[in-house]
Z-matrix of the N, CA and C atoms (Angstrom, degrees):
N
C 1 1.447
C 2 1.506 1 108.11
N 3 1.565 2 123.90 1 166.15
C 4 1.030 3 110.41 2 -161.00
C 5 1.638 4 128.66 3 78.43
N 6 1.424 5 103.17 4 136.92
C 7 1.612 6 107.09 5 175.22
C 8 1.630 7 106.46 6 -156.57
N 9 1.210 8 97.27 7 -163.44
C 10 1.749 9 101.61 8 -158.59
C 11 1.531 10 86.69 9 -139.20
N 12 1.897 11 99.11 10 121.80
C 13 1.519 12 99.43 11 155.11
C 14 1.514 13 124.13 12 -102.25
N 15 1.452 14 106.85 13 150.51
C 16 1.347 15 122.43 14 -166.24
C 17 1.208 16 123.00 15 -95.71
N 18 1.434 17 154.35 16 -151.03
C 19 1.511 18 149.72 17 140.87
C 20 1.438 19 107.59 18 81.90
N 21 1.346 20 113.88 19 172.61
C 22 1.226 21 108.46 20 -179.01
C 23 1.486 22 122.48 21 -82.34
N 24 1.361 23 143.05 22 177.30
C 25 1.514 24 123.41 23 -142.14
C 26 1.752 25 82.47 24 -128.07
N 27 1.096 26 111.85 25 -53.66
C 28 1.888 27 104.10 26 -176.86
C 29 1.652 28 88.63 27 -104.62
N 30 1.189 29 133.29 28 101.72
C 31 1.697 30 125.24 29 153.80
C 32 1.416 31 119.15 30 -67.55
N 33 1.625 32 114.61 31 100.31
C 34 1.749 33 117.70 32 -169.14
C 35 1.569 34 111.52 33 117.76
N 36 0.961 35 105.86 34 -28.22
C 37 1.748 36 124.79 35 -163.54
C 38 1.633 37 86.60 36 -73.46
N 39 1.595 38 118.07 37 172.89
C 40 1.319 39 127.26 38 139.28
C 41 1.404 40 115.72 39 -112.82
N 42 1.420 41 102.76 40 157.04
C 43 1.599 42 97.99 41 -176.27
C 44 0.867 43 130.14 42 -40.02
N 45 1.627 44 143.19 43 169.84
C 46 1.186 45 146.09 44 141.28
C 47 1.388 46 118.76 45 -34.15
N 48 1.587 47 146.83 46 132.03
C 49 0.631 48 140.28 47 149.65
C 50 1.611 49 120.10 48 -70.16
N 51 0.908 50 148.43 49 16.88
C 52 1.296 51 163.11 50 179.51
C 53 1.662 52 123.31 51 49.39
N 54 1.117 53 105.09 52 9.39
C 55 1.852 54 144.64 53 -178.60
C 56 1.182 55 106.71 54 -64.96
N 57 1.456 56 100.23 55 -60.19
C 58 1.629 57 118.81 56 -164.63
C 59 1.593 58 113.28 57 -98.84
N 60 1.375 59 162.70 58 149.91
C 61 1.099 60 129.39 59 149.32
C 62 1.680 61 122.00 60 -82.02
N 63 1.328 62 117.94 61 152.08
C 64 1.400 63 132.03 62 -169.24
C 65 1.990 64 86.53 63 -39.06
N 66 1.075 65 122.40 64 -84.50
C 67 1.602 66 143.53 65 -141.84
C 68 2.149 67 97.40 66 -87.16
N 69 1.575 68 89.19 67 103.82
C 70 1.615 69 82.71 68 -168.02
C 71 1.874 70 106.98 69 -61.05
N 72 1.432 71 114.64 70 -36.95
C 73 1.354 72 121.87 71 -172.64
C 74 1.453 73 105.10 72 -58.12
N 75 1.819 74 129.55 73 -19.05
C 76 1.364 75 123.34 74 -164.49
C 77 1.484 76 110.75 75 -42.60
N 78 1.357 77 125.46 76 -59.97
C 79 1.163 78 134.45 77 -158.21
C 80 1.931 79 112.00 78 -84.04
N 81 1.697 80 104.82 79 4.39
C 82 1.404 81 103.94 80 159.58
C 83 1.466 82 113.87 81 -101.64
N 84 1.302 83 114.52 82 -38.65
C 85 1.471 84 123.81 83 160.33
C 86 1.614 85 121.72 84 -53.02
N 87 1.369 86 98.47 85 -30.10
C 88 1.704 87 108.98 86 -178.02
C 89 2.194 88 96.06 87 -54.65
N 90 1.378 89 106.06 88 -73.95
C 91 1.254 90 129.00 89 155.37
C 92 1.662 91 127.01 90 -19.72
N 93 0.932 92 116.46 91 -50.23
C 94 1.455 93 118.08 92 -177.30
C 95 2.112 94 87.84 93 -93.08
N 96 0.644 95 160.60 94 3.70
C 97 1.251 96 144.74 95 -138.56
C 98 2.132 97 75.70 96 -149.18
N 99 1.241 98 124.06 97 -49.35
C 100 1.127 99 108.38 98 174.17
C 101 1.691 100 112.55 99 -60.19
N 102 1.751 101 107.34 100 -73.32
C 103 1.528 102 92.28 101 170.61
C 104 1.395 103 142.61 102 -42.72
N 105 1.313 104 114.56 103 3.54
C 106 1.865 105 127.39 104 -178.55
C 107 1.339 106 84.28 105 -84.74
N 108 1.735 107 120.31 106 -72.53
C 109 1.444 108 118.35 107 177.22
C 110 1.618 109 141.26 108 -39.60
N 111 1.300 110 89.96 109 -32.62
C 112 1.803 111 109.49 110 176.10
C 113 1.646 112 101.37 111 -75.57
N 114 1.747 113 124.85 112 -46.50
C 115 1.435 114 125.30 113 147.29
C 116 1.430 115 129.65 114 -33.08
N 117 1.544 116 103.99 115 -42.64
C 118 1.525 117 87.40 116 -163.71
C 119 1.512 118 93.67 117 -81.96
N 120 1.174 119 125.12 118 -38.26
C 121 1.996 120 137.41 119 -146.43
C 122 2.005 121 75.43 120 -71.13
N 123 1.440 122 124.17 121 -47.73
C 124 1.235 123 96.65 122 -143.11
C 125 1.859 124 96.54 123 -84.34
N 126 1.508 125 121.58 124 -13.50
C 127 1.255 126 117.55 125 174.44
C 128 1.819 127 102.82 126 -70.38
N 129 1.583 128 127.82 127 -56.75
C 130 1.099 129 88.91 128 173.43
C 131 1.534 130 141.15 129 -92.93
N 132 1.232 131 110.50 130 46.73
C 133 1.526 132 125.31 131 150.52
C 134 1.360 133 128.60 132 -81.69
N 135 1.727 134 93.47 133 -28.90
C 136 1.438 135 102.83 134 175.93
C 137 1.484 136 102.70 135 -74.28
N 138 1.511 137 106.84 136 -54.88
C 139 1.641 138 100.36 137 176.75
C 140 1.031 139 132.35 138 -66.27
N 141 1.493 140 131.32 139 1.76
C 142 1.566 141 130.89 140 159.79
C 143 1.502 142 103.27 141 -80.46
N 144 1.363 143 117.42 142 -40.13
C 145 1.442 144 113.84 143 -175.76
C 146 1.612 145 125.44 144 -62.11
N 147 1.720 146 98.20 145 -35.67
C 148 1.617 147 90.86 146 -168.72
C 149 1.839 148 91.99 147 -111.59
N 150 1.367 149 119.72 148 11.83
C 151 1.692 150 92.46 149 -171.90
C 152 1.463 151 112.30 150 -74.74
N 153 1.413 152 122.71 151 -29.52
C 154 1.664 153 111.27 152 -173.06
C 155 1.242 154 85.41 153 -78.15
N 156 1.522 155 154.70 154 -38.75
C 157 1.375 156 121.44 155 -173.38
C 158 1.487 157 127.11 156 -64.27
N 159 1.383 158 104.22 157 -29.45
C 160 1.642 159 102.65 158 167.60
C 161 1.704 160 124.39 159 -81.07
N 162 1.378 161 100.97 160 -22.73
C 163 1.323 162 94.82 161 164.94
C 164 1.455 163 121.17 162 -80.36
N 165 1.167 164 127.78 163 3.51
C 166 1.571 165 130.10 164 159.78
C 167 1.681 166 106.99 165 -94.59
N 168 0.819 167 126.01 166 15.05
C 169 1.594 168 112.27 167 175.80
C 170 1.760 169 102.33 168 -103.80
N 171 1.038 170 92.13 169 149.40
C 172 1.500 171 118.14 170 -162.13
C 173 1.494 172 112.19 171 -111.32
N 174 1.124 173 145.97 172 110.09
C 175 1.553 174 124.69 173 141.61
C 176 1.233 175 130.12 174 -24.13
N 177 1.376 176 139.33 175 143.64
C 178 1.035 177 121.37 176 149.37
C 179 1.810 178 143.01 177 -53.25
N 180 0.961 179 108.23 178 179.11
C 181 1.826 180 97.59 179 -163.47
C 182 1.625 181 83.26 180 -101.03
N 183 1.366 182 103.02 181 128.90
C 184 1.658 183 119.58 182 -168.31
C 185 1.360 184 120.29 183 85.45
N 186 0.881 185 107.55 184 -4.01
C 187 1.967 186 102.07 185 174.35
C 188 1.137 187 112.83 186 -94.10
N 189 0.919 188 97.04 187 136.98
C 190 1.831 189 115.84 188 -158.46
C 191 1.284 190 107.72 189 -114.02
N 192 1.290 191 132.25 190 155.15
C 193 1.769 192 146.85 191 162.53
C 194 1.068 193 109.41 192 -97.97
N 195 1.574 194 144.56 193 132.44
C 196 1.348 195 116.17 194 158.36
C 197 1.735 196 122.48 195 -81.60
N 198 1.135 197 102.39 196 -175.52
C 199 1.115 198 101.09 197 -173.19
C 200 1.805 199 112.49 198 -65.90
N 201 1.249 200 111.65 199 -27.87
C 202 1.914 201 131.83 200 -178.13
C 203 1.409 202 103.13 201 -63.10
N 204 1.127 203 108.12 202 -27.36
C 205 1.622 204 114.55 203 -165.66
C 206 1.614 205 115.22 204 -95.00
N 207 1.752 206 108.67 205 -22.46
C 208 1.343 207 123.51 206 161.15
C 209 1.393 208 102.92 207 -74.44
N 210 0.868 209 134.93 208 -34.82
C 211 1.588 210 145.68 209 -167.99
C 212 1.320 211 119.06 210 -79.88
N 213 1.195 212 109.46 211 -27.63
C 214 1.826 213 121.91 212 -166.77
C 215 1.793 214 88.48 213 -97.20
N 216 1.529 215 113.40 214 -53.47
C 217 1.165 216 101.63 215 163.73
C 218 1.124 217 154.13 216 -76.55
N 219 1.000 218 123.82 217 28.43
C 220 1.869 219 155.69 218 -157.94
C 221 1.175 220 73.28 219 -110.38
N 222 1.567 221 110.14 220 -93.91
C 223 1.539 222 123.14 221 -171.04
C 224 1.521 223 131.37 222 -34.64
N 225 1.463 224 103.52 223 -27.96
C 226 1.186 225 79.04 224 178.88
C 227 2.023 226 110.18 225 -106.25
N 228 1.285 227 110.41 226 -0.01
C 229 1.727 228 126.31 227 139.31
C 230 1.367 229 109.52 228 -28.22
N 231 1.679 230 111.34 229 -80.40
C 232 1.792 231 120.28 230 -177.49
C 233 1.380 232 98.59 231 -44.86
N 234 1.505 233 137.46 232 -58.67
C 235 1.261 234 135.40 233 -154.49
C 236 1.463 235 110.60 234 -62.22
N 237 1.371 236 125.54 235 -12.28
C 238 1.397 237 132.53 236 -172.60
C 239 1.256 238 98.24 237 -95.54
Protein backbone atom coordinates (compact mmCIF):
# COMPACT_ATOMS: atom_id res chain seq x y z
CA UNK A 1 0.00 0.00 0.00
CA UNK A 2 1.16 3.28 -0.57
CA UNK A 3 3.00 4.99 -3.51
CA UNK A 4 5.27 7.79 -4.44
CA UNK A 5 4.32 10.92 -6.34
CA UNK A 6 6.51 12.19 -8.99
CA UNK A 7 6.69 15.53 -11.21
CA UNK A 8 7.02 18.75 -10.20
CA UNK A 9 4.79 19.88 -7.14
CA UNK A 10 3.89 23.76 -8.09
CA UNK A 11 4.47 23.79 -12.20
CA UNK A 12 5.17 27.85 -12.67
CA UNK A 13 5.31 28.47 -8.95
CA UNK A 14 8.78 29.15 -7.23
CA UNK A 15 9.80 27.20 -4.46
CA UNK A 16 8.88 27.42 -1.10
CA UNK A 17 10.84 29.56 0.72
CA UNK A 18 10.59 27.48 3.80
CA UNK A 19 9.40 30.69 5.99
CA UNK A 20 5.96 30.14 5.32
CA UNK A 21 4.34 26.68 5.33
CA UNK A 22 2.95 25.35 1.88
CA UNK A 23 -0.93 24.76 3.49
CA UNK A 24 -2.07 28.10 5.30
CA UNK A 25 -4.89 26.03 7.41
CA UNK A 26 -1.83 23.50 8.61
CA UNK A 27 -1.36 25.05 11.86
CA UNK A 28 -5.36 25.27 12.52
CA UNK A 29 -5.80 21.71 11.59
CA UNK A 30 -2.46 21.00 13.42
CA UNK A 31 -4.72 22.20 16.63
CA UNK A 32 -8.04 20.76 16.22
CA UNK A 33 -6.44 17.32 15.32
CA UNK A 34 -4.42 17.73 18.72
CA UNK A 35 -7.61 18.51 20.80
CA UNK A 36 -9.53 15.36 19.04
CA UNK A 37 -6.46 13.44 20.57
CA UNK A 38 -6.36 15.15 23.99
CA UNK A 39 -10.47 14.03 23.66
CA UNK A 40 -10.01 10.78 22.77
CA UNK A 41 -6.77 9.84 25.44
CA UNK A 42 -8.86 11.67 28.11
CA UNK A 43 -12.29 9.60 27.35
CA UNK A 44 -10.35 6.47 27.43
CA UNK A 45 -8.89 7.16 30.77
CA UNK A 46 -12.15 7.70 31.88
CA UNK A 47 -13.06 4.32 30.47
CA UNK A 48 -10.23 2.36 31.92
CA UNK A 49 -10.96 4.02 35.18
CA UNK A 50 -14.65 3.52 35.70
CA UNK A 51 -15.41 0.29 33.40
CA UNK A 52 -14.93 -2.58 36.07
CA UNK A 53 -16.87 -0.34 38.40
CA UNK A 54 -19.85 -0.19 36.23
CA UNK A 55 -19.65 -3.50 35.20
CA UNK A 56 -20.12 -4.66 38.84
CA UNK A 57 -23.24 -2.76 39.54
CA UNK A 58 -26.20 -4.69 39.78
CA UNK A 59 -29.93 -3.87 39.68
CA UNK A 60 -31.79 -4.69 42.25
CA UNK A 61 -33.61 -8.15 42.45
CA UNK A 62 -37.16 -7.10 41.10
CA UNK A 63 -36.56 -3.96 39.37
CA UNK A 64 -37.77 -3.98 36.29
CA UNK A 65 -37.36 -1.72 32.89
CA UNK A 66 -40.26 -1.49 30.89
CA UNK A 67 -40.38 -2.33 27.73
CA UNK A 68 -40.85 1.94 26.60
CA UNK A 69 -37.79 2.55 28.35
CA UNK A 70 -35.79 -0.14 26.20
CA UNK A 71 -37.35 1.55 23.34
CA UNK A 72 -36.82 5.24 24.11
CA UNK A 73 -33.34 4.07 24.62
CA UNK A 74 -32.62 2.25 21.45
CA UNK A 75 -33.67 5.45 19.94
CA UNK A 76 -31.96 7.58 21.38
CA UNK A 77 -28.51 5.07 20.78
CA UNK A 78 -29.53 5.30 16.74
CA UNK A 79 -29.77 9.11 17.20
CA UNK A 80 -26.04 9.29 18.20
Amino acid sequence: AGGRASGVPNPGLAAPSGLVGPNPNAAKAQDIADRIARAVRAAAEADWRYARILRGLKAEEGLGVPAATWTDAAGDAAAV
